[in-house]
TORFIMAR-491667 format. One record per residue (C-alpha): residue number from 1; residue in one letter; x, y, z. Coordinates in nm, 2 decimals. Example, Ala and Ser with C-alpha at 12.3 -4.5 7.8 and 13.67 -1.06 7.14 Angstrom:
% TORFIMAR-491667
@num=1; residu=A; east=1.23; north=-0.45; up=0.78
@num=2; residu=S; east=1.37; north=-0.11; up=0.71
% end
This chain:
% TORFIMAR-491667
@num=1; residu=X; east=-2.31; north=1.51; up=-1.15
@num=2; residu=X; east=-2.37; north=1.54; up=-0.75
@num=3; residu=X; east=-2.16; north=1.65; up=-0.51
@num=4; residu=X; east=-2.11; north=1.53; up=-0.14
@num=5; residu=X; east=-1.86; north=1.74; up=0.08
@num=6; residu=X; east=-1.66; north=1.52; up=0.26
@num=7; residu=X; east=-1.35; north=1.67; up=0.52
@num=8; residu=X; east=-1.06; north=1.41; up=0.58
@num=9; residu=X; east=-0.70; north=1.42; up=0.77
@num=10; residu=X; east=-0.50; north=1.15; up=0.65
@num=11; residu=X; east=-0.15; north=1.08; up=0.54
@num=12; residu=X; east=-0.11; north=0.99; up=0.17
@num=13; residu=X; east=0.00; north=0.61; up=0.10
@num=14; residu=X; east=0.11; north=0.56; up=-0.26
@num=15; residu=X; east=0.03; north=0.20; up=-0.40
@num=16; residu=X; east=0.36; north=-0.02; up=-0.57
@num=17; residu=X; east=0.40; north=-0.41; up=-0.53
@num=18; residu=X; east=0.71; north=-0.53; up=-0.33
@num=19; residu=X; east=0.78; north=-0.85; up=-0.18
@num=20; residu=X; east=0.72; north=-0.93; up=0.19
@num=21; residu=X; east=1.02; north=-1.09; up=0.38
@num=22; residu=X; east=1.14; north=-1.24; up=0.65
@num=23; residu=X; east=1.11; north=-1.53; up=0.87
@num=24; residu=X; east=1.03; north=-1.65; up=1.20
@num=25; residu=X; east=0.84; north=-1.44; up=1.44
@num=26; residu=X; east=0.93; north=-1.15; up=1.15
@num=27; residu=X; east=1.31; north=-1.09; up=1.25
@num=28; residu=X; east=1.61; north=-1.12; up=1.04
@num=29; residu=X; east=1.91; north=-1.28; up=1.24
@num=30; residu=X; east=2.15; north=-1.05; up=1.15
@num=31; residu=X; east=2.20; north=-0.67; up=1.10
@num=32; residu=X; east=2.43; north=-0.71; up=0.82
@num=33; residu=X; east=2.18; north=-0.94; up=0.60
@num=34; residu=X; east=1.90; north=-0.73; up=0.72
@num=35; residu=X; east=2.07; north=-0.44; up=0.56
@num=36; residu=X; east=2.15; north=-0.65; up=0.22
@num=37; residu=X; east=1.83; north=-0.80; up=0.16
@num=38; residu=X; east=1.68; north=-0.46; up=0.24
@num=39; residu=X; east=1.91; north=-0.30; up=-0.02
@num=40; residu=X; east=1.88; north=-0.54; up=-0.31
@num=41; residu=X; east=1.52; north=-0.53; up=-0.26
@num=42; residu=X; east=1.43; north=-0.15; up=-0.22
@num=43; residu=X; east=1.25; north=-0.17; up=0.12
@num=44; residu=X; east=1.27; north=0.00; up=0.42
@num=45; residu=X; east=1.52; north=-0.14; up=0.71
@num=46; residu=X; east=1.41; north=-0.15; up=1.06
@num=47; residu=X; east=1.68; north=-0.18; up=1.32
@num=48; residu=X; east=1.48; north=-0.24; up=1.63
@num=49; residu=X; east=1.76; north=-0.16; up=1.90
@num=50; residu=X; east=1.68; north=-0.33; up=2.24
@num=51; residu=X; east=1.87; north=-0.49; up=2.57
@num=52; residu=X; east=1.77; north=-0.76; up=2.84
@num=53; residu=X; east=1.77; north=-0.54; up=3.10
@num=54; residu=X; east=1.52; north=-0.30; up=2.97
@num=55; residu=X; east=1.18; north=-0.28; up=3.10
@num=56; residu=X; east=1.02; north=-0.15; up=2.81
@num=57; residu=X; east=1.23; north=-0.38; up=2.56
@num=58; residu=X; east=1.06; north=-0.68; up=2.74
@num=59; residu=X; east=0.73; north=-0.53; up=2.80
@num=60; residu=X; east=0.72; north=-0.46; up=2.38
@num=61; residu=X; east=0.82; north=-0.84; up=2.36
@num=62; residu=X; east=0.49; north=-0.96; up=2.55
@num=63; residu=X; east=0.26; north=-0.75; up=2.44
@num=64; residu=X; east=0.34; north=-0.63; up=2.09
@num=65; residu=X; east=0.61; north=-0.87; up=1.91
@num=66; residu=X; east=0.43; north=-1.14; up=2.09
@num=67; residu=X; east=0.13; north=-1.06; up=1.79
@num=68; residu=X; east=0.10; north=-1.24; up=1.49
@num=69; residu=X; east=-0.08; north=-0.95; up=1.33
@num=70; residu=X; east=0.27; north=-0.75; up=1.42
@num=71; residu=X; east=0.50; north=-1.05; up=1.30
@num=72; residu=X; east=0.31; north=-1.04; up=0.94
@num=73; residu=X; east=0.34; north=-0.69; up=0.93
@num=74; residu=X; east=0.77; north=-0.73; up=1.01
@num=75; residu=X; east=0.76; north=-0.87; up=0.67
@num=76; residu=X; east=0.50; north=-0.64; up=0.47
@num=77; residu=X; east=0.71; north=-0.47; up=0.26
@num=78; residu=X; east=0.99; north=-0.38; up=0.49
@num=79; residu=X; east=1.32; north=-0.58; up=0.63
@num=80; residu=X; east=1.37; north=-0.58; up=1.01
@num=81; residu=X; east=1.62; north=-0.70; up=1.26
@num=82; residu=X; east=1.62; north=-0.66; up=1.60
@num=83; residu=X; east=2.02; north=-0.53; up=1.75
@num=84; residu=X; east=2.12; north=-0.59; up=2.08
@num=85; residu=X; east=2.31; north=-0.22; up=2.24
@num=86; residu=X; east=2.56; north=-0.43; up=2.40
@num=87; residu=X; east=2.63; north=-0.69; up=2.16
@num=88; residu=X; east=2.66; north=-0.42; up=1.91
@num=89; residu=X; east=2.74; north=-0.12; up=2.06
@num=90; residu=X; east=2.91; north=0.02; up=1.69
@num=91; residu=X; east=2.56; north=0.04; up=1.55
@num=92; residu=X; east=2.37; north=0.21; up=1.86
@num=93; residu=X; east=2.67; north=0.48; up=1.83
@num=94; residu=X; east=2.57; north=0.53; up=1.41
@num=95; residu=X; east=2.20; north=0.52; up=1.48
@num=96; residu=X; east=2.21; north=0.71; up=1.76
@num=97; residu=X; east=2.03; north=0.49; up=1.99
@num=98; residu=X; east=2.10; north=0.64; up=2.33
@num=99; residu=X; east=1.77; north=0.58; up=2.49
@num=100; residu=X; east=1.58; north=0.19; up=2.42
@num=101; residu=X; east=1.42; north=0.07; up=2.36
@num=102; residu=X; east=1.43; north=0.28; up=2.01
@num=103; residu=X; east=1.29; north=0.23; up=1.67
@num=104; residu=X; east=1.51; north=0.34; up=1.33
@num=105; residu=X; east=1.43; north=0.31; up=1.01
@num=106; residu=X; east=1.68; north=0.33; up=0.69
@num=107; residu=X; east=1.51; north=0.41; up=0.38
@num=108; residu=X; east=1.56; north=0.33; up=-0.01
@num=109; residu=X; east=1.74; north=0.64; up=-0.12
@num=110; residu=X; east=1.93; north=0.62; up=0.24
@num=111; residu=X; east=1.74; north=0.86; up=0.50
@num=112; residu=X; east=1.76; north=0.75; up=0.88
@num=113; residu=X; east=1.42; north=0.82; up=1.09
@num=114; residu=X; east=1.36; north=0.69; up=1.43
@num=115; residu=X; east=1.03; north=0.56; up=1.41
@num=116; residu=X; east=0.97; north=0.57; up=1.81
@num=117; residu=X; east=1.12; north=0.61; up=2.14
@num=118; residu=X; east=1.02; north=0.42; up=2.44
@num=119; residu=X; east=0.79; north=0.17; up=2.46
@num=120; residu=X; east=0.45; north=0.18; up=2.19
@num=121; residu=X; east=0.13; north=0.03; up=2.18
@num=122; residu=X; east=0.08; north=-0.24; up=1.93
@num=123; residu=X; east=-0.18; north=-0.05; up=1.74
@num=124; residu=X; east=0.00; north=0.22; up=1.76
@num=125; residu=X; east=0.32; north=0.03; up=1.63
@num=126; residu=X; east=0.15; north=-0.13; up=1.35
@num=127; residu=X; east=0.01; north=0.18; up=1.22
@num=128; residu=X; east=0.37; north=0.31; up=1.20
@num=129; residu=X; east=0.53; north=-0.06; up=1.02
@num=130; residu=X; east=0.26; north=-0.02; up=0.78
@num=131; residu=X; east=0.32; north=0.38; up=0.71
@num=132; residu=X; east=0.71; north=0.30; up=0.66
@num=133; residu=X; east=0.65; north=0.04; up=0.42
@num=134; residu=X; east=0.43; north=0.28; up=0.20
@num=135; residu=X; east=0.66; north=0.53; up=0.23
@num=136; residu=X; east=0.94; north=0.33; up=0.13
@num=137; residu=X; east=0.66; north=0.21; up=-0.21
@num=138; residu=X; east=0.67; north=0.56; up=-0.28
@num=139; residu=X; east=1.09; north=0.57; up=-0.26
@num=140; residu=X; east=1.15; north=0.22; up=-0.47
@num=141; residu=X; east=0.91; north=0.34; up=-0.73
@num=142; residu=X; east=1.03; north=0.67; up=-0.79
@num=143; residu=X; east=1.36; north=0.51; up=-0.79
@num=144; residu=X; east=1.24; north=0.23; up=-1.07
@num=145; residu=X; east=1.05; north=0.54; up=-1.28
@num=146; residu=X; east=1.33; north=0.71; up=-1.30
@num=147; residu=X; east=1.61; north=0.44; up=-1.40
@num=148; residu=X; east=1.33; north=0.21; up=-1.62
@num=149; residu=X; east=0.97; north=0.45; up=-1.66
@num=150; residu=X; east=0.80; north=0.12; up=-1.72
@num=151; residu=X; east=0.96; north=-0.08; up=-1.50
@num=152; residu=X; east=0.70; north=0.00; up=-1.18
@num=153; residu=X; east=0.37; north=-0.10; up=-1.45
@num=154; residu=X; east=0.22; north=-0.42; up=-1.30
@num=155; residu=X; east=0.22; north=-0.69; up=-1.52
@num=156; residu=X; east=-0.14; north=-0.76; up=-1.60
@num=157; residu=X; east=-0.10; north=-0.97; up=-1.94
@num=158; residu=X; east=-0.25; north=-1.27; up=-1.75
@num=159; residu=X; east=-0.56; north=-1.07; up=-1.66
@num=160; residu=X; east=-0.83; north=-1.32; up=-1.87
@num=161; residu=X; east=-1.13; north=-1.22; up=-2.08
@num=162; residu=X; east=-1.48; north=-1.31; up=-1.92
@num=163; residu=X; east=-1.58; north=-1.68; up=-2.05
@num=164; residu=X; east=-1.88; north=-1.65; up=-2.27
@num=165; residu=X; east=-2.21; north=-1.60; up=-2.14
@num=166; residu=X; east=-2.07; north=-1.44; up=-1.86
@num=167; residu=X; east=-2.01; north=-1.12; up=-2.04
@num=168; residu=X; east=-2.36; north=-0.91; up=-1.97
@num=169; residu=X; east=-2.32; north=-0.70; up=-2.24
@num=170; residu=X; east=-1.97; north=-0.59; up=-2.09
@num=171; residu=X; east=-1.69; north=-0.53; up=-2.33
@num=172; residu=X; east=-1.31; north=-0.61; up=-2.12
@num=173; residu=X; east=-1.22; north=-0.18; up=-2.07
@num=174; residu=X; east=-1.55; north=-0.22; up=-1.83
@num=175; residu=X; east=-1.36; north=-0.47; up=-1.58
@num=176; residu=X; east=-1.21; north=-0.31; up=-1.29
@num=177; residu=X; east=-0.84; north=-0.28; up=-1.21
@num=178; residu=X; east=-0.73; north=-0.46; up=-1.49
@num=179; residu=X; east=-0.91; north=-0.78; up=-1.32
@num=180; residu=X; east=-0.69; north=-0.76; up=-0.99
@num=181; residu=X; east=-0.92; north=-0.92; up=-0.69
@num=182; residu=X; east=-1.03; north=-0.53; up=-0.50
@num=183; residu=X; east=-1.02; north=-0.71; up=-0.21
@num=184; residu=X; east=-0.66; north=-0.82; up=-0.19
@num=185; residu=X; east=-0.50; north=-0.49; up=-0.31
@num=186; residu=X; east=-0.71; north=-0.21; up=-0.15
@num=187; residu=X; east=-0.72; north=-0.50; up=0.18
@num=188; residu=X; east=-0.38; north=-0.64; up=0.20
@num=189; residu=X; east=-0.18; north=-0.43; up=-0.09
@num=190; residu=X; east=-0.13; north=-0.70; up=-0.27
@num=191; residu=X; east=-0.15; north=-0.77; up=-0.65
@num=192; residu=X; east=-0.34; north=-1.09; up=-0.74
@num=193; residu=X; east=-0.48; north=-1.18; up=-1.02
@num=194; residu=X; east=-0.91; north=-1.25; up=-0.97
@num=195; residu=X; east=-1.05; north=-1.56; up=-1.15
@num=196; residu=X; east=-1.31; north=-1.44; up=-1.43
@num=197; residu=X; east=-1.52; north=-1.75; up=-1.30
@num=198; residu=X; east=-1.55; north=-1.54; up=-0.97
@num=199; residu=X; east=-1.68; north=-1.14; up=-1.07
@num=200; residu=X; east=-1.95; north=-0.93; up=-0.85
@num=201; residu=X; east=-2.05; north=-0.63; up=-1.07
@num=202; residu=X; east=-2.06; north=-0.26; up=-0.84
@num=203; residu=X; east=-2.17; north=0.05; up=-0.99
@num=204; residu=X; east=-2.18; north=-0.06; up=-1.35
@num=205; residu=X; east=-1.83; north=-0.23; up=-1.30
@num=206; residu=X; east=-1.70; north=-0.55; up=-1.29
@num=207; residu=X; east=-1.47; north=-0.72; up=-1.08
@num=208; residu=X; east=-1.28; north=-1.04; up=-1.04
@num=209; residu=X; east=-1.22; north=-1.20; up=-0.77
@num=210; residu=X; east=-0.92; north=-1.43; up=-0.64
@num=211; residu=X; east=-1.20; north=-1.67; up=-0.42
@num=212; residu=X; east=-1.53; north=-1.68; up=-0.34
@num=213; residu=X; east=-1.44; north=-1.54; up=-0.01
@num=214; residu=X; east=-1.30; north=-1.25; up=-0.16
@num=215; residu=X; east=-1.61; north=-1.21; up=-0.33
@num=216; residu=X; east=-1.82; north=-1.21; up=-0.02
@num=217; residu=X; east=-1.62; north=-0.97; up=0.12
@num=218; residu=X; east=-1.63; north=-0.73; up=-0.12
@num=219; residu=X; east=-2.01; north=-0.77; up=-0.10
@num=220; residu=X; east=-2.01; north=-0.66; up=0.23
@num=221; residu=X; east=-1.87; north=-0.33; up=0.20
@num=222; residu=X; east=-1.82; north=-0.27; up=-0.20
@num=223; residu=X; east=-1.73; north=0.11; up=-0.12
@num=224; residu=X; east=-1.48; north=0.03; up=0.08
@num=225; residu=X; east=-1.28; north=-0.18; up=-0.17
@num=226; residu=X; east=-1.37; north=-0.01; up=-0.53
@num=227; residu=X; east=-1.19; north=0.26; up=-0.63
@num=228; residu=X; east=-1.27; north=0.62; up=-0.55
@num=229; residu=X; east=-1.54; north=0.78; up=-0.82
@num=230; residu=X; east=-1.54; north=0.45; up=-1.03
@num=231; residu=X; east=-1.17; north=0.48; up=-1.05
@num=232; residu=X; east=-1.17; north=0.82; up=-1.22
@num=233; residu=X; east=-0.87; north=1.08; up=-1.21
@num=234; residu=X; east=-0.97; north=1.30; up=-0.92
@num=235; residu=X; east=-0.75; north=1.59; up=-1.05
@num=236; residu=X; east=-0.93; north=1.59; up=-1.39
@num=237; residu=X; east=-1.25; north=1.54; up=-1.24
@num=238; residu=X; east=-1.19; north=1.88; up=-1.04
@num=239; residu=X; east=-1.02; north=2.06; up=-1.29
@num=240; residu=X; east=-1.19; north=1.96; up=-1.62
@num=241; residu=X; east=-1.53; north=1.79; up=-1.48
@num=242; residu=X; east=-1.42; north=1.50; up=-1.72
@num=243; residu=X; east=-1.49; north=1.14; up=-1.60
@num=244; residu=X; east=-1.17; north=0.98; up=-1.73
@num=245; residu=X; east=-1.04; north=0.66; up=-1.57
@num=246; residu=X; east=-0.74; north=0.64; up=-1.43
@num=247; residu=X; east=-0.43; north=0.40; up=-1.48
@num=248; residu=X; east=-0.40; north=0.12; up=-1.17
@num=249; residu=X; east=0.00; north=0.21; up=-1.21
@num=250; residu=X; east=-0.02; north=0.52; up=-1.07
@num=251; residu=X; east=-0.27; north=0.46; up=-0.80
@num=252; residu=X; east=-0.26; north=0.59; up=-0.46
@num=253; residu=X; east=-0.38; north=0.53; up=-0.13
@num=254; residu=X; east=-0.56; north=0.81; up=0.09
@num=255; residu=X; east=-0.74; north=0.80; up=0.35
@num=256; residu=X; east=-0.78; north=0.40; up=0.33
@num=257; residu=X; east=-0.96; north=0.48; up=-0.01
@num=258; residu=X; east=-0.74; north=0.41; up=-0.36
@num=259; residu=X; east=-0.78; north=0.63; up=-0.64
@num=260; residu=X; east=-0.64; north=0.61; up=-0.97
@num=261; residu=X; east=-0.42; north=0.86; up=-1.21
@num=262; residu=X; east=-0.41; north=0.93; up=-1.55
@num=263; residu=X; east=-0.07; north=1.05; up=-1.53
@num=264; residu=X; east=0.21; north=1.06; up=-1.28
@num=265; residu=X; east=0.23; north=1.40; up=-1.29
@num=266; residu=X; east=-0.15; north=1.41; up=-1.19
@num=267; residu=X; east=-0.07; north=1.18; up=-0.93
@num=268; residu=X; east=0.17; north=1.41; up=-0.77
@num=269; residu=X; east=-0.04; north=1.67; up=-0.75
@num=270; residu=X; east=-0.29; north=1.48; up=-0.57
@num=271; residu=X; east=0.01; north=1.40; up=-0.32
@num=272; residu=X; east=0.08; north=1.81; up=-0.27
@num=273; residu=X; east=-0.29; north=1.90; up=-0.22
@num=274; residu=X; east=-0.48; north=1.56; up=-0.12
@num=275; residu=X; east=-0.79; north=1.77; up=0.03
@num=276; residu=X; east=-0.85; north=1.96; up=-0.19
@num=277; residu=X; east=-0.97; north=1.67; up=-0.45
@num=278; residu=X; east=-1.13; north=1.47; up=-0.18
@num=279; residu=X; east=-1.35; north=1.69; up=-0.04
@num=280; residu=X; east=-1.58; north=1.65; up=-0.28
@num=281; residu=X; east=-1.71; north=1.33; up=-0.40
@num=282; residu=X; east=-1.83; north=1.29; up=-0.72
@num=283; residu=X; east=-2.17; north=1.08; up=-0.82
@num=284; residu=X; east=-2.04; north=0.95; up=-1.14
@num=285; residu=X; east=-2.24; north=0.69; up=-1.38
@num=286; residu=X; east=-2.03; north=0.42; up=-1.55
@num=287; residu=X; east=-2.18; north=0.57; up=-1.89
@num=288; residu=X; east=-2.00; north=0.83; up=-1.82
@num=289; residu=X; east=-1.69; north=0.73; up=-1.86
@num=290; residu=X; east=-1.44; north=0.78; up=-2.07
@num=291; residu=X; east=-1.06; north=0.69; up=-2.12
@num=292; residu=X; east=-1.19; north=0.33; up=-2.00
@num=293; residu=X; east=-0.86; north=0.16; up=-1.92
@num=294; residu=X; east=-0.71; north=0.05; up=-1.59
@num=295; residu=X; east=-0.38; north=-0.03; up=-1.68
% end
């Protein structure tokens, strides 16, 4: 195998499927329903705390909640409500919010962070919606592992076989991520299903798509959307120079890149030492392989 030094600074993102909600512009109406959907659903709550007065309040209105990139994002795997001080001056006093406009955030297992202070730049913001609702992934599926340890496993039992004559030679353990589209989970963190009609083979690997689209996309920039090292355990790699594939269960995001764990316990110590299995990249064949399931 080769080996290409690489140096990255990112924070960790761990990958887990949860239902986007919300409506409208991305708001709930009320703080009280905010907090229950959040709660029975295992996603982060936002409490956006804000007043008409407020310079900054209406200046985030026009120029970041105003964004339908931002509004989409409200409802990405977090619950978010926006709380008048006045009208509700009971929750600024338990949140703390003495200065607004002011951004908190109420996890899964029940820690309070305040996201921001002041008024923040819409790419600044969305970077910082899109880092709480990974966080709170990485919250709800600890929580799941440890009441149900199968219960966080995505369901791929409706991932088809290749139709005949589309097969190459491929046996099924050869198709990548279980046949979810790359393009819609590493891209939008979402699990769909590809169609077997719809496949573009990278690196030895095939991969279904959930359009053609999709497919023409993942063209593009294959790299960017196929798992890191053909989806092979990074700790293993770097501690028994053993190409064995990881499990899409306990995948993880880094540095925009996903990789893929044999084990959870692997995958957390990835999460206490990222660099030092990213660093190096490893130039591995698909014959190589071994361990060949995604699931």
């Amino acid at each position: 195998m080769k080996y290409l030094r690489r140096a990255s600074v990112m924070s960790v993102l761990f990958l887990v499927s949860v239902p986007a909600l919300g409506d409208g512009p991305g708001w709930q109406a009320d703080f009280e329903q905010a907090e229950t959907i959040a709660s029975e659903n295992r996603v982060p709550l936002l409490v956006h705390f804000h007043a008409s007065w407020c310079g900054p309040c209406r200046q985030m209105d026009r120029q970041v909640f105003s964004s339908p990139t931002i509004q989409r994002a409200l409802q990405e795997g977090l619950v978010a409500v926006q709380v008048e001080t006045s009208a509700r001056p009971d929750l600024a006093q338990r949140f703390d919010a003495t200065t607004i406009p002011r951004d908190v955030v109420v996890y899964p297992d029940g820690a309070v962070e305040t996201l921001g202070v002041g008024f923040i730049p819409q790419s600044s913001y969305l970077a910082r919606l899109r880092d709480t609702a990974a966080r709170g992934r990485v919250i709800a599926l600890a929580q799941r592992e440890a009441e149900e340890p199968d219960a966080a496993q995505p369901n791929t039992n409706s991932v088809q076989p290749l139709p005949a004559g589309q097969q190459d030679g491929l046996d099924e353990e050869t198709v990548g991520l279980s046949g979810y589209c790359p393009v819609m989970l590493t891209g939008l963190r979402q699990w769909i299903v590809g169609r077997p009609e719809i496949t573009e083979r990278h690196r030895g690997v095939l991969y279904y798509f959930s359009s053609e689209q999709r497919r023409a996309t993942f063209h593009e920039n294959p790299d960017r959307y196929a798992p890191r090292n053909l989806g092979c355990d990074p700790v293993v790699l770097s501690r028994d120079h053993r190409a064995i594939t990881g499990r899409i269960r306990y995948g993880v995001f880094f540095d925009g890149n996903l990789y893929l764990f044999r084990t959870s316990e692997n995958r957390e110590e990835f999460r206490r030492e990222p660099l030092r299995y990213t660093r190096i990249q490893h130039a591995i064949r698909v014959d190589e392989l071994t361990g060949q399931t995604f699931r």
